[in-house]
C-alpha positions as CSV (number, residue, x, y, z in Angstrom):
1,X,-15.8,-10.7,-32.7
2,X,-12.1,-9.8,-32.7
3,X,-11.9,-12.5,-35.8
4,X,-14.2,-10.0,-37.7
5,X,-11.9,-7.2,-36.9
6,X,-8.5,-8.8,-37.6
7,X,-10.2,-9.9,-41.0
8,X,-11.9,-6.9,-41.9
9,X,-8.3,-5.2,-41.2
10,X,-6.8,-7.9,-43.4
11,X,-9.3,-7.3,-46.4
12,X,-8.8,-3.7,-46.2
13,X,-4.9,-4.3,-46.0
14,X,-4.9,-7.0,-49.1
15,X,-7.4,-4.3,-51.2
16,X,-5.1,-1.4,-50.3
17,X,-2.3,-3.2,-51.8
18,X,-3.8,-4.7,-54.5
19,X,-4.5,-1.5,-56.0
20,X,-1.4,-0.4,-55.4
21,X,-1.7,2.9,-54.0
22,X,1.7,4.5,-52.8
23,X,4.7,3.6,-51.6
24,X,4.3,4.6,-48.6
25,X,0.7,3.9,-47.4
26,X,1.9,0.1,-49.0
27,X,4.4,0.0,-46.5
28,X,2.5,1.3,-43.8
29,X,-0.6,-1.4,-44.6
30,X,2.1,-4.3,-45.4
31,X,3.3,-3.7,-41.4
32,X,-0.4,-3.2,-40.3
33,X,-1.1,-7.0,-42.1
34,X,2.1,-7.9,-40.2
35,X,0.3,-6.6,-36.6
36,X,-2.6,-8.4,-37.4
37,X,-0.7,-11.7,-37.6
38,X,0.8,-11.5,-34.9
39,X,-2.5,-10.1,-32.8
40,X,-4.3,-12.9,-34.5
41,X,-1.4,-15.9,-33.3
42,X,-1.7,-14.0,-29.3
43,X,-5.3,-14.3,-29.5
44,X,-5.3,-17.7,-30.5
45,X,-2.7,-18.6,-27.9
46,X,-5.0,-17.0,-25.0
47,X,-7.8,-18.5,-26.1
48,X,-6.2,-22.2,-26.0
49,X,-4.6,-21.3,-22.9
50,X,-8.0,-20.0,-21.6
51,X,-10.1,-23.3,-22.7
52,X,-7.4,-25.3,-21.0
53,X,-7.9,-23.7,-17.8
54,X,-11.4,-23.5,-18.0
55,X,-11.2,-28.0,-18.5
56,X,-9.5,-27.7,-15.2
57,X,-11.0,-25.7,-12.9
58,X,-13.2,-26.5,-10.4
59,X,-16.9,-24.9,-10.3
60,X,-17.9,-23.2,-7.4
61,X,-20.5,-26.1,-6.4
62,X,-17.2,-28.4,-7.4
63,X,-15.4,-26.7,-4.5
64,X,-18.7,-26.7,-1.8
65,X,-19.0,-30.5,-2.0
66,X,-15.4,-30.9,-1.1
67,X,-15.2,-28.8,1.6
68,X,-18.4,-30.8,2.7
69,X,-16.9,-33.6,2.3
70,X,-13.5,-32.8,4.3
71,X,-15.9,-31.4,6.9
72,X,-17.6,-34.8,7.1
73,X,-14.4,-36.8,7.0
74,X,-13.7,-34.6,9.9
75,X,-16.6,-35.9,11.7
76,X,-15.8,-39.1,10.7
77,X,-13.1,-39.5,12.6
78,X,-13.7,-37.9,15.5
79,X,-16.9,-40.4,15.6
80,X,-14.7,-43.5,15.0
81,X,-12.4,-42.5,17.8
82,X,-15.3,-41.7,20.4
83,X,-16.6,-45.4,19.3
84,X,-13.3,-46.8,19.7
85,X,-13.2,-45.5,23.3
86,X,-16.2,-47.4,24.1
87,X,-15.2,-50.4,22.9
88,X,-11.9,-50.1,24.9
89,X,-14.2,-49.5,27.8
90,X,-16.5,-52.0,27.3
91,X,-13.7,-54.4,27.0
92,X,-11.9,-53.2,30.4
93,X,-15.3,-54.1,31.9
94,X,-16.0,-57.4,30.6
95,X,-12.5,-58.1,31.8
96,X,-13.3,-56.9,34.6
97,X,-16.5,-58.8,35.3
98,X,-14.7,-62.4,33.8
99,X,-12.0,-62.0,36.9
100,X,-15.0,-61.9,39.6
């Protein structure tokens, strides 16, 4: 949409001149043309710098399934040392029933 603009500015500008209409109104659409460059080269920047971020974010159901997953890793663990107290256990008291 903005495209349309700047080029609809740009015909408008390259019309104006063509027909060479006064000095100053030349000069005046010569430095518009000159605004619509540079508008033109910052939109074109933003919008590569936009897609880029957009490659990289995450989505929002991105972000849900690795907090699940931390969550779970945090389970994890706390499982696999609860499991590794028991087997400590169970190992005191087979040691304990070998010395009988």
């Amino acid at each position: 949409h903005e495209k349309d603009t700047f080029d609809k500015a740009q015909a408008i500008a390259n019309k104006a001149i063509a027909n060479k209409e006064n000095d100053a109104d030349v000069a005046t659409l010569k430095k518009l043309q000159e605004e619509v460059k540079d508008m033109k080269k910052e939109v074109k920047s933003k919008d590569v710098r936009i897609k880029k971020l957009q490659s990289v974010s995450l989505t929002k159901e991105q972000c849900t399934a690795l907090k699940k997953i931390k969550e779970e890793r945090v389970q994890f663990k706390e499982e696999n040392e609860r499991y590794r107290k028991k087997l400590a256990e169970s190992e005191r008291e087979v040691a304990v029933l070998h010395s009988l």
